[in-house]
C-alpha positions as CSV (number, residue, x, y, z in Angstrom):
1,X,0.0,0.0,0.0
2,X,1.4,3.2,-0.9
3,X,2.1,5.4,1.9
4,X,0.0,8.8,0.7
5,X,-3.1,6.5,1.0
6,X,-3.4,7.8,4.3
7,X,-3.7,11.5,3.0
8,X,-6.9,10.2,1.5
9,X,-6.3,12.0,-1.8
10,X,-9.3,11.4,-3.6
11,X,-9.7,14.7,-6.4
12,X,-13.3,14.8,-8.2
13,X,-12.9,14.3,-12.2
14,X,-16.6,14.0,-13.4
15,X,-17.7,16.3,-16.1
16,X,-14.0,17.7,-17.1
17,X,-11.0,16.0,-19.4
18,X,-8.5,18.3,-17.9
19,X,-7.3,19.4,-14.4
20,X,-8.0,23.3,-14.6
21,X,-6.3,24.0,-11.7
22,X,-3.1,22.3,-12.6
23,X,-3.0,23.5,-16.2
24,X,-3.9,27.1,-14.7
25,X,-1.2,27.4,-12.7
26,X,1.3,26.3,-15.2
27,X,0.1,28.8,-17.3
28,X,0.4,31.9,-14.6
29,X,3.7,30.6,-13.8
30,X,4.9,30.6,-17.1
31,X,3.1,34.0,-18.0
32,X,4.5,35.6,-14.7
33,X,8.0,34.3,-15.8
34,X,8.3,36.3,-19.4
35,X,6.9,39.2,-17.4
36,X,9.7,39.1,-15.1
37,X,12.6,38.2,-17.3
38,X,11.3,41.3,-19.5
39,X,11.8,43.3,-16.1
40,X,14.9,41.9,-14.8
41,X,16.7,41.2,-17.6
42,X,16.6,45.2,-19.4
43,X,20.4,46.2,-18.0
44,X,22.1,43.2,-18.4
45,X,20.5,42.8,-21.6
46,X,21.2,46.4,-23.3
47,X,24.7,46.0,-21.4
48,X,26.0,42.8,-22.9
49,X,24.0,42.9,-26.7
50,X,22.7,46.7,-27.0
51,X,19.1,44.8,-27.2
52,X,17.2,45.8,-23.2
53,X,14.4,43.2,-24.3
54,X,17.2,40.7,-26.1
55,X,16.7,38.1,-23.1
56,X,13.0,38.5,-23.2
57,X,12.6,38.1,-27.0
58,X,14.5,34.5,-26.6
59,X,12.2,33.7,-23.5
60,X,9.3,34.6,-25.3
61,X,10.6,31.9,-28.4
62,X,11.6,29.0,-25.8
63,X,8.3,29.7,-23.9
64,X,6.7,29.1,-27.5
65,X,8.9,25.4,-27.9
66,X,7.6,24.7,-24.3
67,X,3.7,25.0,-25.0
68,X,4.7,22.9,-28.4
69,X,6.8,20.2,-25.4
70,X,3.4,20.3,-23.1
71,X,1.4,19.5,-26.4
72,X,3.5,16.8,-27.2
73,X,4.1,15.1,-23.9
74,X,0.6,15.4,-23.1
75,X,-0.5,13.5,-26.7
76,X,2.0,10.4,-26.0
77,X,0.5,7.4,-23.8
78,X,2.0,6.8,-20.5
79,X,2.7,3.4,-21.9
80,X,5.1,3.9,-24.0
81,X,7.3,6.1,-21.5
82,X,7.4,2.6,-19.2
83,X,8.3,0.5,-22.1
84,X,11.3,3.1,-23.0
85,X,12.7,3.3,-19.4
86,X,15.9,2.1,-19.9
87,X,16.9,3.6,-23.0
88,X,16.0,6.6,-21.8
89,X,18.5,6.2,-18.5
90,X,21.4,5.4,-21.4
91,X,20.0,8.6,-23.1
92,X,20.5,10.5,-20.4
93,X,23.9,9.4,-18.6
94,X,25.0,9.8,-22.5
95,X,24.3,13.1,-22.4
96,X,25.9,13.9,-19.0
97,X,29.1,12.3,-20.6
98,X,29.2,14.5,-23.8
99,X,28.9,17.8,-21.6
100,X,32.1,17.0,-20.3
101,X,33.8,16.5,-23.5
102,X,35.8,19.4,-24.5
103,X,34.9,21.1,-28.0
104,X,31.5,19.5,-27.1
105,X,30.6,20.4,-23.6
106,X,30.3,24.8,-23.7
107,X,32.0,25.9,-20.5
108,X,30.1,29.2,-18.5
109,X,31.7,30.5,-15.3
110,X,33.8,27.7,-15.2
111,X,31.0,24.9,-15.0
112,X,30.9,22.5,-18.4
113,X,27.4,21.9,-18.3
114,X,25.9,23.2,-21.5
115,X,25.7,21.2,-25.2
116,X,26.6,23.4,-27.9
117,X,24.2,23.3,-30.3
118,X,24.6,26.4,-32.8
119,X,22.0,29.0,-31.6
120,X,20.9,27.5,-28.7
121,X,22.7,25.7,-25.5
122,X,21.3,22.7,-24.3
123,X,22.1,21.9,-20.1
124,X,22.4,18.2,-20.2
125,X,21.0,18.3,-16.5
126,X,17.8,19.4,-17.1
127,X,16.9,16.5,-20.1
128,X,19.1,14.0,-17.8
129,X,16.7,14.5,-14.8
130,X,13.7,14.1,-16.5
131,X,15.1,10.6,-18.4
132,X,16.3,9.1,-15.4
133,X,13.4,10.0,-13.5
134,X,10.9,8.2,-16.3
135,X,13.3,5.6,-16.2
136,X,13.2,4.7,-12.4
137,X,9.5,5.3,-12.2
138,X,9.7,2.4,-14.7
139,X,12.1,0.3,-12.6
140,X,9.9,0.5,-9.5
141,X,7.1,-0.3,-11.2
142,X,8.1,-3.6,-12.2
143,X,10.3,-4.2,-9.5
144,X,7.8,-3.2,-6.3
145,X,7.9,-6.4,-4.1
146,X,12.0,-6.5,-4.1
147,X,12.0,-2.4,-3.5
148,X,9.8,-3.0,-0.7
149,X,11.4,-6.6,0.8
150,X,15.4,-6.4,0.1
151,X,18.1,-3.5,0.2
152,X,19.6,-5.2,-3.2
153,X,16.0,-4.5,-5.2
154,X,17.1,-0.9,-4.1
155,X,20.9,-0.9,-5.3
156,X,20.0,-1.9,-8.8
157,X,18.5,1.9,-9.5
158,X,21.0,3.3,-7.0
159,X,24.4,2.4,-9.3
160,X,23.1,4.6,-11.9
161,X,21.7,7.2,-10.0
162,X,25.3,7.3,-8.4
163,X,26.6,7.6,-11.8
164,X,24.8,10.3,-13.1
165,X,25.7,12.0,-9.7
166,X,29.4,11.3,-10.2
167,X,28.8,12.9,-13.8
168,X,27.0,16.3,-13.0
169,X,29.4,16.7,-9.8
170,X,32.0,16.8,-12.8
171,X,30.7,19.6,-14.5
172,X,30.1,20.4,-11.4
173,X,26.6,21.0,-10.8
174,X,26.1,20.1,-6.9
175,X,22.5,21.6,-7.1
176,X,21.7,19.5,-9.7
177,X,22.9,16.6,-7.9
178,X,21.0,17.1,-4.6
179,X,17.8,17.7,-6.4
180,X,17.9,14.3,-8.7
181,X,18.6,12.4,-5.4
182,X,16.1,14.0,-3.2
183,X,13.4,13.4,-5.9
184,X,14.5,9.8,-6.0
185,X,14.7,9.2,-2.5
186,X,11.0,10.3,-2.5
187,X,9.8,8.1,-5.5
188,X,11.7,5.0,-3.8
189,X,10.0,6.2,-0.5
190,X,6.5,5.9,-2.2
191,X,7.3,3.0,-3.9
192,X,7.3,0.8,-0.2
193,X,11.2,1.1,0.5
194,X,12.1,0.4,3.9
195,X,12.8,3.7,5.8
196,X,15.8,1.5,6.9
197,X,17.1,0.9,4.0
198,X,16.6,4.6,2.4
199,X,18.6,6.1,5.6
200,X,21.8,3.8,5.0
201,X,21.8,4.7,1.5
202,X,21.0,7.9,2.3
203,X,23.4,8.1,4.9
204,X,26.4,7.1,2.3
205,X,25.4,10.1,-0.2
206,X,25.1,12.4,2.6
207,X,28.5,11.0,3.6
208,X,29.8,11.8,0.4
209,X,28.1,14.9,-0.6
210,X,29.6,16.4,2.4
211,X,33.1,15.7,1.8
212,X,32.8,16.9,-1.8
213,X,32.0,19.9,0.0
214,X,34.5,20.4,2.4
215,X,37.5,18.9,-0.2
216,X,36.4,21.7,-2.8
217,X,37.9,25.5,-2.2
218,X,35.3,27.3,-3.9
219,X,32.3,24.9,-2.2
220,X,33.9,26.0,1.1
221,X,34.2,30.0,-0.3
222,X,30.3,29.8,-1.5
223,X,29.4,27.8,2.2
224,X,31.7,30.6,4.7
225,X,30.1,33.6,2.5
226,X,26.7,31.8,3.2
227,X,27.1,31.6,6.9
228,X,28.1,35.8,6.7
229,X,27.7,37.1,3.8
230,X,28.1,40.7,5.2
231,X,31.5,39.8,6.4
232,X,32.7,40.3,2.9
233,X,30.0,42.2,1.0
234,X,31.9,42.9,-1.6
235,X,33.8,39.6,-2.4
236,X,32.7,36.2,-1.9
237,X,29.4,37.6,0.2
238,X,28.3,40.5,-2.8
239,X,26.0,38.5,-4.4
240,X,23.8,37.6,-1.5
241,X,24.5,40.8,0.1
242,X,22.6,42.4,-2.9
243,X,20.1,39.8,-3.3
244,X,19.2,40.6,0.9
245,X,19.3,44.2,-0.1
246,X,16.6,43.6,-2.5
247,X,14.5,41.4,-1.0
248,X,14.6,44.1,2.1
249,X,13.8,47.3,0.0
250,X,10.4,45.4,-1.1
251,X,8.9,45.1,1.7
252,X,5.0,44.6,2.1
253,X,3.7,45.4,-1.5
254,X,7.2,46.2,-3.0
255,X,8.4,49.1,-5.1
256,X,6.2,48.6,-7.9
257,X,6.9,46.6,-11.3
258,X,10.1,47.6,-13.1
259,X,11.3,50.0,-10.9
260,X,14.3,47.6,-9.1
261,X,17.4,49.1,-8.4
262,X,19.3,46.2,-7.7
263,X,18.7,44.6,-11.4
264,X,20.5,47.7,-12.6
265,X,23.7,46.1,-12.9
266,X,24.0,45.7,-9.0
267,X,23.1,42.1,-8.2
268,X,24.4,39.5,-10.6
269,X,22.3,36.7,-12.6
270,X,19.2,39.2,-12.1
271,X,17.5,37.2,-14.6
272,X,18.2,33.6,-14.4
273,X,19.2,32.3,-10.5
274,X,18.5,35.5,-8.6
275,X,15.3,36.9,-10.1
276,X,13.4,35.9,-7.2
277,X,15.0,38.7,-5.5
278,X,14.1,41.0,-8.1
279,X,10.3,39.6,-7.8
280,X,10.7,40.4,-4.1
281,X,12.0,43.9,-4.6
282,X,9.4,45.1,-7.6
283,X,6.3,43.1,-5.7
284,X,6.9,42.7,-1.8
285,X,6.3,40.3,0.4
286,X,2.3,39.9,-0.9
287,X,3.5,39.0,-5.1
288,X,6.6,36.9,-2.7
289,X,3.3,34.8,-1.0
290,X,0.9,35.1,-4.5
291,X,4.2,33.1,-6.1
292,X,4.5,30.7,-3.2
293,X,0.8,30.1,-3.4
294,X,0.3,29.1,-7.0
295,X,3.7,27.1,-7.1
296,X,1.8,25.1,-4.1
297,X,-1.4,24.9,-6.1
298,X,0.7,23.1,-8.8
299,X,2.3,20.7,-6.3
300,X,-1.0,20.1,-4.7
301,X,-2.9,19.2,-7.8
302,X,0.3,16.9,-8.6
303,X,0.3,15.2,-6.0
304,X,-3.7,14.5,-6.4
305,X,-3.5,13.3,-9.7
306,X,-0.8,11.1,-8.5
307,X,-2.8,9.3,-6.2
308,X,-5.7,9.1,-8.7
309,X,-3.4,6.8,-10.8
310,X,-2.0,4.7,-7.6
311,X,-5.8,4.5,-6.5
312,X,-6.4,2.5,-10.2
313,X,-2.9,0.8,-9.9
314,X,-1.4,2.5,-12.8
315,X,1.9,2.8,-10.6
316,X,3.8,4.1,-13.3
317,X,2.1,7.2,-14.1
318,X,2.0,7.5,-10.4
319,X,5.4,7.8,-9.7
320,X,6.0,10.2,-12.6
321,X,3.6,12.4,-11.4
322,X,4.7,12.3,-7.6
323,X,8.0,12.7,-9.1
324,X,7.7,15.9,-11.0
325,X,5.5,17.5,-8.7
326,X,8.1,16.8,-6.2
327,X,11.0,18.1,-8.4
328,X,8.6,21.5,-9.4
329,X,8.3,21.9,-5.7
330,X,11.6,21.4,-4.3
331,X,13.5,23.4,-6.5
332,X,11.3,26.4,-6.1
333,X,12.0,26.0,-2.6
334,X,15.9,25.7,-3.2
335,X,16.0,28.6,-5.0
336,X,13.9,31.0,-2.9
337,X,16.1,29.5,0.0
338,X,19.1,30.6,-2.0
339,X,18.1,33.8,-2.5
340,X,17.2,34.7,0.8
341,X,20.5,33.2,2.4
342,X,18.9,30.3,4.4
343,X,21.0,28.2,1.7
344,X,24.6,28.1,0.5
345,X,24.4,29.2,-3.7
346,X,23.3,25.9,-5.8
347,X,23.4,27.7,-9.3
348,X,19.4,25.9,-9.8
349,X,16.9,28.3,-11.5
350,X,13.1,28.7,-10.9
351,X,10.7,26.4,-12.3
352,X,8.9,28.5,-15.1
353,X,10.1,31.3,-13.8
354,X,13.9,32.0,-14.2
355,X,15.5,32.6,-17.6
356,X,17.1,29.7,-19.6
357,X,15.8,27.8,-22.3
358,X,16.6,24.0,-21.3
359,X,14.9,24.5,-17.8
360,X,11.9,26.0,-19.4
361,X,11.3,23.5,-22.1
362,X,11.8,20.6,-19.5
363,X,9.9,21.8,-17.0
364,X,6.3,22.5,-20.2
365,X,7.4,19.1,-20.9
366,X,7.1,17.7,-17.4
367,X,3.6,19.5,-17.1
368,X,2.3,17.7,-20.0
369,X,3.4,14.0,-18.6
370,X,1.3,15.8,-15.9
371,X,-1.5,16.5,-17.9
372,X,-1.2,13.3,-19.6
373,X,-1.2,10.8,-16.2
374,X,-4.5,13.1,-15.4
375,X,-6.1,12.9,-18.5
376,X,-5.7,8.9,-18.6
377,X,-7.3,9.2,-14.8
378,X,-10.2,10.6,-16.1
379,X,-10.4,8.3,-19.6
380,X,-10.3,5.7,-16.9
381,X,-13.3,6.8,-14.4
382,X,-15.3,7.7,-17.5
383,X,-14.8,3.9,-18.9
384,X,-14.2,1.8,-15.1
385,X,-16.1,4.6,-12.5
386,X,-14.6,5.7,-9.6
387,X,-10.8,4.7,-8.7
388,X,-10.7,2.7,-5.7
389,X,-7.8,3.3,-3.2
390,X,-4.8,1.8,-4.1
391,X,-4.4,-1.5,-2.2
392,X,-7.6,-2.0,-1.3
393,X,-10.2,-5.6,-1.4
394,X,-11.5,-6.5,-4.7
């Protein structure tokens, strides 16, 4: 029995072939994004190509590719994701080994994590995550009693999840890394893994994680500017020292839309990590808890349509969905965390929000698996009736 059974998760479908709600708050998301980029982005943008809306204009074309993603993801049976599971893991460890390739891999502030593809960049990360997520919601699936009974039914997934950890800390990406194992800790947790058996694994990638950290000079400059940023505001601290300086001048209702002073060349990455400070500044603390709210609307709605799959035993699209509403949710939080100084810098972007073309079309992509696992819910209430909860007598 899964273990969000006791949540009693049970959303109404009759009468409706798509979750408003979910494909709602996609859609402010992605709308409130472009807004924001267009705000954020003007200095960098007319300082680095003479063009102020030159970040927003390739936005606007990526945010176009996304909705064509959502369409696609969304048209494609669930089925055939399951049946591709492991080809999509060697499709995405492949691409985590070309980034690192020189004259393939594109280097940016000395991290290799981009694929140079003429016009555009690809980050490997963000298509990686997705394939290795599809591909252990498919090894779970077929794999559920040894998950749940022995620690080696949990080892077979593990080796290459540590490999494509071992890869992206090579380019390095450490943000990337603790997000791909957190999500899969959670899909293995919902899958009926002992809690024994996540917390020893867990417990040796903590382990390791943390001497990564302390072994690496600039992980250890990024983690003592963390701790006091203000003790060297204009060094190692400056850009969260800027970022707090934002987020501080916006108080309650904020200075009002594009009328930041800190995206005028005073904080750094105004439009891609950092534009939740910029949000902060221009809206206040209410657009701060607006943001917050939808973001949790999307989680919420993912996590029901998840258990609306588990409840008719398609476990597959259940983990997908738990899985992606887990990722959308947790890297918000990362990054809001980042930008406020309760976390060391992780270099991860906004869902929906930040600029960068890769996150954006992976994450319209991810909403349409969403959209698909809810429209094959409601294909199956309308054909079987009402899901019963998962495990229960037939």
């Amino acid at each position: 029995m899964l273990r969000l059974n006791t949540l009693m998760l049970r959303p109404t479908l009759q009468g409706r072939y798509t979750d408003h709600w979910l494909l709602g708050a996609g859609g402010l998301l992605l709308v409130f994004g472009l807004i924001m980029v267009a705000s954020a982005s003007v200095a960098v943008a007319e300082r680095q190509t003479g063009d102020m809306l030159y970040y927003f204009r390739r936005q606007l074309a990526f945010a176009g590719l996304g909705l064509i993603a959502t369409a696609a993801m969304y048209s494609i049976p669930m089925r055939y994701w399951s049946r591709a599971g492991f080809a999509l893991l060697g499709f995405g460890l492949l691409l985590l080994v070309l980034v690192l390739i020189p004259g393939i891999g594109h280097e940016v502030n000395g991290a290799r994590r981009w694929l140079d593809l003429g016009p555009v960049n690809l980050q490997a990360s963000e298509v990686a995550r997705l394939c290795i997520i599809l591909y252990l919601a498919s090894y779970v699936t077929r794999h559920r009693a040894q998950v749940q009974t022995r620690i080696r039914g949990l080892l077979r997934p593990v080796l290459p999840l540590g490999v494509a950890a071992v890869l992206l800390l090579a380019e390095p990406d450490f943000g990337s890394t603790a997000v791909l194992l957190a999500v899969a800790a959670v899909m293995l947790f919902l899958a009926g893994a002992k809690l024994l058996h996540l917390l020893l694994l867990g417990s040796v990638g903590v382990g390791t994680l943390a001497v990564l950290l302390v072994s690496s000079p600039y992980r250890l400059k990024r983690l003592s500017s963390f701790r006091d940023p203000f003790a060297d505001p204009f060094d190692g601290g400056f850009q969260l020292t800027q970022s707090l300086i934002a987020i501080g001048r916006g108080e309650w209702t904020g200075v009002g839309f594009g009328n930041s002073i800190q995206k005028l060349l005073y904080l750094p990455e105004t439009h891609t990590d950092f534009l939740f400070a910029v949000i902060a500044e221009e809206l206040g603390l209410v657009g701060v808890v607006v943001l917050m709210a939808v973001f949790g609307v999307l989680v919420w709605r993912g996590f029901l349509v998840a258990q609306t799959a588990a409840n008719r035993e398609d476990f597959f699209s259940a983990y997908v969905a738990w899985a992606i509403a887990a990722w959308v949710g947790l890297q918000a939080s990362i990054n809001i965390a980042v930008n406020m100084g309760v976390l060391p810098t992780k270099g991860l972007t906004m869902p929906f929000i930040s600029y960068g073309g890769s996150s954006l079309l992976v994450t319209c992509a991810s909403l349409g698996l969403l959209l698909r696992v809810d429209r094959e819910n409601r294909m199956a209430e309308k054909t079987d009736g009402p899901a019963r909860p998962a495990g229960a007598a037939r």
